[in-house]
N, C-alpha and C positions, 0 to 999 in steps of 0.2 A: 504494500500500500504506500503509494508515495503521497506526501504530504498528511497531513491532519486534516477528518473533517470535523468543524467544528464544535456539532452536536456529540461525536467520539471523545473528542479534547475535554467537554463539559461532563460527561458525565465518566469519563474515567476521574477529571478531580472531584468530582462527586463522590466517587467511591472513596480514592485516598483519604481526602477528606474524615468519611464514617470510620475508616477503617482505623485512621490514626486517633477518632474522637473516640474509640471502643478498644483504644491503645492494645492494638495486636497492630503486632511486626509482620510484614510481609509472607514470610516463612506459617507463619501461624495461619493468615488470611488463607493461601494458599492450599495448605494442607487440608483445612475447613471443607473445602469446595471440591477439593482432587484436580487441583493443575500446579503447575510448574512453577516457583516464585517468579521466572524471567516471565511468563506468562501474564501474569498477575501486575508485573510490572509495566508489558507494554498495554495491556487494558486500562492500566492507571495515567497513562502518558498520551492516549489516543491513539497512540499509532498502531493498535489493532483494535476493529471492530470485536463488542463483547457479541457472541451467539448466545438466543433469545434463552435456550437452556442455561448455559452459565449466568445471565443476567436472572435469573429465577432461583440459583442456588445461591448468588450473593446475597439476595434480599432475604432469602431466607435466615441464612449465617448473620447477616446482619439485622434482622427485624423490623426491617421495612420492606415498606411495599416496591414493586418494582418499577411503580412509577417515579419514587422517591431520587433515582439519580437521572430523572430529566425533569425537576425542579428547576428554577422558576420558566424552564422553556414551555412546561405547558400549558401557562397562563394563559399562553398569547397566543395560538398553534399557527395562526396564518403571520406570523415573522418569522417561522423556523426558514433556515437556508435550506437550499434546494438540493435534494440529495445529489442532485450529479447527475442522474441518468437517462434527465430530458424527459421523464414520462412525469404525470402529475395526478393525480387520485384524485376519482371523483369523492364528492362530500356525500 
């Protein structure tokens, strides 16, 4: 994946974030879930898309919902950036 997209970048500090505020280390997070700390690390950094499965065991491990690490982007839904792929969902 070249570059960051946005909403990736927001909600892996999202995660760092919970994960630092429930003071477990990386190693800990990781294990919690069953992937790889480097794993865990580039979910945290955006530069890997989280899959809808592992965003479902974070929340779990963590105790939030899984909507919780795309705060405050859902306020708004029609300011979210455009995924890239040129296609657009209907409402």
């Amino acid at each position: 994946m070249s570059g960051s997209n946005p909403i990736d970048t927001h909600v892996g500090t999202r995660l760092r974030a919970k994960r630092l505020k429930e003071c477990l280390i990386i190693e800990q997070m990781a294990s919690r879930i069953d992937i790889s700390p480097a794993c865990l690390l580039e979910y945290e950094n955006g530069t890997q898309r989280i899959p809808a499965a592992i965003l479902v065991r974070l929340s779990r491990a963590l105790c939030v919902a899984p909507t919780y690490f795309f705060e405050p982007l859902l306020n708004g839904c029609d300011h979210l950036p455009a995924s890239g792929n040129g296609r657009q969902r209907d409402a």
